[in-house]
N, C-alpha and C positions, 0 to 999 in steps of 0.2 A: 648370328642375330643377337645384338644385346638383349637383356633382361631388363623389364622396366624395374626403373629402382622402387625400391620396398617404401610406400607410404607410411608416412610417422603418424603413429594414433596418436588421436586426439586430447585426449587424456596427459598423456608424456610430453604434448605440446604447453598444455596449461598449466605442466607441473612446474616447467622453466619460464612460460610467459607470464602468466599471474601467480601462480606462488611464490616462485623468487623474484619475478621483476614488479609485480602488482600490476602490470597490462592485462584490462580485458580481450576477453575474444574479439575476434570478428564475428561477423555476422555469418559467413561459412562455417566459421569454427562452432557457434553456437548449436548450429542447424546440423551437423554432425554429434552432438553431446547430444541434443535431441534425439537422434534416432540411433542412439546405444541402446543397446538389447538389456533385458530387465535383468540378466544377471551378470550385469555390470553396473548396477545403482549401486550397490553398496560401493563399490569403489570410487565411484561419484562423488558421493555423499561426503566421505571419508575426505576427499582432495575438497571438496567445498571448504567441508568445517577447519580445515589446516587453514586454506584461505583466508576467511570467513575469521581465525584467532592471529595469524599472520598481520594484518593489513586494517582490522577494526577494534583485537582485542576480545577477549571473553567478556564483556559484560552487559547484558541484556536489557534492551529500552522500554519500559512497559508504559503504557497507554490508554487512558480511556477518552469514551468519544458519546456527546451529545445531541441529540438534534433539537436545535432551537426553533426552524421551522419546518413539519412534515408535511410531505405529502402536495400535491395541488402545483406541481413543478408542472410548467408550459412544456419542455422540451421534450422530447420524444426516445428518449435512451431506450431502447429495446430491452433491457436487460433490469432496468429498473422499475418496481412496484411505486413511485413516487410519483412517475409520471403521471398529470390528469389525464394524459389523453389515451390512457389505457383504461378496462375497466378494472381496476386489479382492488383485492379491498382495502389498501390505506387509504385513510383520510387527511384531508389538509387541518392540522393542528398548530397552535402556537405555543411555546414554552413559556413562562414569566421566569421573570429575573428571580425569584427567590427559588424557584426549581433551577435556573442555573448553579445557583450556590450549594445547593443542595448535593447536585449532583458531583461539581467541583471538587466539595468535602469527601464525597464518598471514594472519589477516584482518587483523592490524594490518599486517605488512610489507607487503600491498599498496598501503596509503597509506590505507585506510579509517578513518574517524572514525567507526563503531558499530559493535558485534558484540550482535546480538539469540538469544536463548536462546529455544529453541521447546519447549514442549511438547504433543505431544496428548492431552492432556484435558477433564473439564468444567471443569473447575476444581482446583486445588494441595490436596492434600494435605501434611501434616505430611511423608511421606521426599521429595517434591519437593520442598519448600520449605527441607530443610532439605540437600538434594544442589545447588542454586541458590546456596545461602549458601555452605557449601564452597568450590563454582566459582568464585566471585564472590574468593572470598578469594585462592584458590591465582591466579587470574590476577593481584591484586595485585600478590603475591610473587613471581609471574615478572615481575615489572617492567615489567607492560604497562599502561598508562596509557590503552588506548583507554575511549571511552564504552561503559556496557553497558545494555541494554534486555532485558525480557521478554517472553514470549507465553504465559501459560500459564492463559489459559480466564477463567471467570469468577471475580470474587475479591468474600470480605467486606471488611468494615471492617478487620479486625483482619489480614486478610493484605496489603490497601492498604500498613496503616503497617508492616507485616515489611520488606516490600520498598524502603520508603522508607529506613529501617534501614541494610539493606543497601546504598543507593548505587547503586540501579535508577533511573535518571534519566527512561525513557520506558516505557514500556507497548504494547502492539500489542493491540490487539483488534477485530477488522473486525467491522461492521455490515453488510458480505457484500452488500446490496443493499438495494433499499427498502422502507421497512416492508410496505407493501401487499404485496411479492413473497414478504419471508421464508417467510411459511406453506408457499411452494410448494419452498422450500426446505431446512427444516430442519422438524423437526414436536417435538423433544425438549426445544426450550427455545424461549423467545421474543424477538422484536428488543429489546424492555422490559428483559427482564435484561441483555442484553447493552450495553444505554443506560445502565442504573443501575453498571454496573462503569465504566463511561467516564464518568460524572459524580464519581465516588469520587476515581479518577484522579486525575481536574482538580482537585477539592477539595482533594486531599492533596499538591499541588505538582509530580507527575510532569508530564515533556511528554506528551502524548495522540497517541498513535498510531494511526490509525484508517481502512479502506477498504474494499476489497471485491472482484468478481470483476466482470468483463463477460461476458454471455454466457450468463448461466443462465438465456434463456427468456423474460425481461422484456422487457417495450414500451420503446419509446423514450422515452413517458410516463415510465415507471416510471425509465430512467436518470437524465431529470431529475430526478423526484422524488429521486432517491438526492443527486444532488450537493447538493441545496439544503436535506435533510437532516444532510448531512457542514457543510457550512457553519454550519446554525444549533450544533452542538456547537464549533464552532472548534476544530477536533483541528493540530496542531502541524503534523503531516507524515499525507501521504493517501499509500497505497500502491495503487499501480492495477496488477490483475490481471486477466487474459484468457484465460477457460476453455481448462484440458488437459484435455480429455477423456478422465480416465482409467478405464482398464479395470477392469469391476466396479464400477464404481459407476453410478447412476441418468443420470448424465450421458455416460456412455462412448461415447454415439451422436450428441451434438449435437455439430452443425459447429464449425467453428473461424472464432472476429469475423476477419472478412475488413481487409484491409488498410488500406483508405478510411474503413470504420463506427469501427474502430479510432482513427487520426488524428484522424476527428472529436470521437470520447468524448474524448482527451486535451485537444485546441483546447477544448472546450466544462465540461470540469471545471477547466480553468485558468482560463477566464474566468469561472467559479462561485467559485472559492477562489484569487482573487488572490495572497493572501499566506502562503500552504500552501507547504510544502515538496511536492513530489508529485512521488512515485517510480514509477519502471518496477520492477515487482516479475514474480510470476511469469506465463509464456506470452507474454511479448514476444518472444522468440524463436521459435514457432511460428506468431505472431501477423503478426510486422512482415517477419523476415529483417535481415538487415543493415542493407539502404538504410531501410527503414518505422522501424527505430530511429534511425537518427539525424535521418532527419524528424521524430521524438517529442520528442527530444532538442530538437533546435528551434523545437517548437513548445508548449513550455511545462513540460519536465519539468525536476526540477531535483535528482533524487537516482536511485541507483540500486543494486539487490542487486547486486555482484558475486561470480560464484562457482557454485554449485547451490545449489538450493532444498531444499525438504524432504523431498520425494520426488521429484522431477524435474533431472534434468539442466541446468544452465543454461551461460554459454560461459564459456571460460575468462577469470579477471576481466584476465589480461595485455592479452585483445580488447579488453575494454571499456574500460581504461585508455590503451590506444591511440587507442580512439574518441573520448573524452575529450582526449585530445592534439590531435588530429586537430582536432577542432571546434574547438578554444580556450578549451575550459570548463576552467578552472582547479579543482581538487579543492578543497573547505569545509579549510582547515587546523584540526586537533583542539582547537588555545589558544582558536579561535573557537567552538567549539562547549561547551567549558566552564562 
């Protein structure tokens, strides 16, 4: 009787697929690095961060993020305190243009090379689009010269090219999780429009901004599936987020991604999107703690929000700045990002 032949681990596949050739996983192959036993993250980790300096380079994209309008968003994202149709306690508020500047200022001084404009909506209307432009201008004229990016829902054609106009270099639009999950997520729009805004995107020159959340319910199937979806788009920079379970919303009872399942999404998205920028964005700090981020840090990530998020608290960016000291991750200089 032959011997079935000895299966090659997974790991020793992505040492020759993406760290020397720079191909992502499959979507098999993900879903295997997913379900490595917790004492084999360090090893993980370890073939990320090679990856991760292999294929993008040491130096880390910092970022801060606005929100120009809060709160009073029609859609129904289960995971989001923004939503009106939740009782959850944000309120719909507006920013003015001299609190954009403001804030612009602030995130430049930290050393950060983008400041992302947030709104919650379905998508820009005519007095958003034209309060964006404003912004957009007045931070000019205060002489700040950082990169600026958008988030403001879904866009046509003709608001595509406004922005491009404007001198909106990237775009953010998360695809939130994988297609097969969304329904369980969102019921008001579909992953379809939110693909066809992110193809507009790409088409009209912007860099593609694009990720999603951990934690909302999905199989470890369905993670894979998500990364291997983010991949076929080639989005520029992947922002990885890890459910806050905020109150009043549909999600305000589910746990919080434990520390180890955590490391592993990161090791295993990194080895999915070799040559991605991929950000710690929001719930790293509920998620990791201190020590768990800078294991993140090393094990494949390469940008990061400093500051507060959108409706959540985040640490102070001076921490994070330090951490980055601390490691020897050198910050993306602005001329490079250009």
């Amino acid at each position: 009787m032959t011997a079935a032949p000895e299966q090659i681990d997974v790991l020793d596949e992505a040492r020759e697929q993406v760290l020397e050739r720079g191909v992502g996983l499959s979507e098999a192959q993900v879903l295997k690095v997913l379900e490595l036993p917790d004492d084999r993250i360090p090893e993980l980790l370890a073939l990320a961060h090679e990856v991760r300096e292999r294929w993008c380079g040491p130096e880390v994209e910092v970022e801060g993020i606005v929100s120009l309008k809060t709160g009073g968003c029609p859609e129904d994202c289960h995971f989001c305190s923004q939503s009106g149709q939740f009782p959850s306690p944000v309120r719909s508020a507006w920013l003015d243009v001299p609190g954009l500047v403001r804030a612009a200022r602030q995130t430049r001084e930290t050393g950060a090379t983008e400041f992302c404009i947030v709104a919650a909506v379905r998508g820009p209307d005519k007095r958003l689009l034209s309060q964006v432009r404003d912004g957009i201008k007045a931070i000019r004229e205060d002489g700040n010269d950082i990169q600026i990016a958008c988030s403001l829902g879904m866009l046509t054609q003709e608001q595509v090219d406004e922005l491009v106009a404007m001198g909106v270099h990237r775009y953010n639009h998360n695809l939130e999780t994988a297609r097969s999950h969304f329904p369980n997520v969102v019921t008001t729009h579909s992953w379809e429009e939110r693909w066809d805004t992110l193809k507009m995107i790409r088409d009209a020159g912007m860099e593609v901004c694009c990720g999603g959340i951990i934690g909302m319910g999905e199989s470890l199937a369905q993670r894979a599936e998500f990364a291997v979806q983010l991949a076929e788009l080639e989005p520029d920079e992947v922002p990885l987020n890890f459910l806050i379970p905020n109150p009043g919303t549909p999600y305000e009872n589910y746990p919080v991604v434990e520390g180890a399942e955590a490391l592993r999404t990161v090791g295993a998205f990194r080895l999915a999107l070799p040559r991605t920028i991929l950000r710690f964005a929001g719930g790293r700090e509920l998620t990791f703690g201190d020590l768990g981020a800078k294991q993140g840090m090393l094990g494949g990530i390469n940008a990061i929000i400093v500051g507060n998020y959108l409706t959540n608290l985040g640490r102070p960016a001076q921490q994070d700045l330090e951490m980055l000291e601390e490691l020897s991750m050198p910050i993306k200089a602005l001329s490079q990002t250009l």
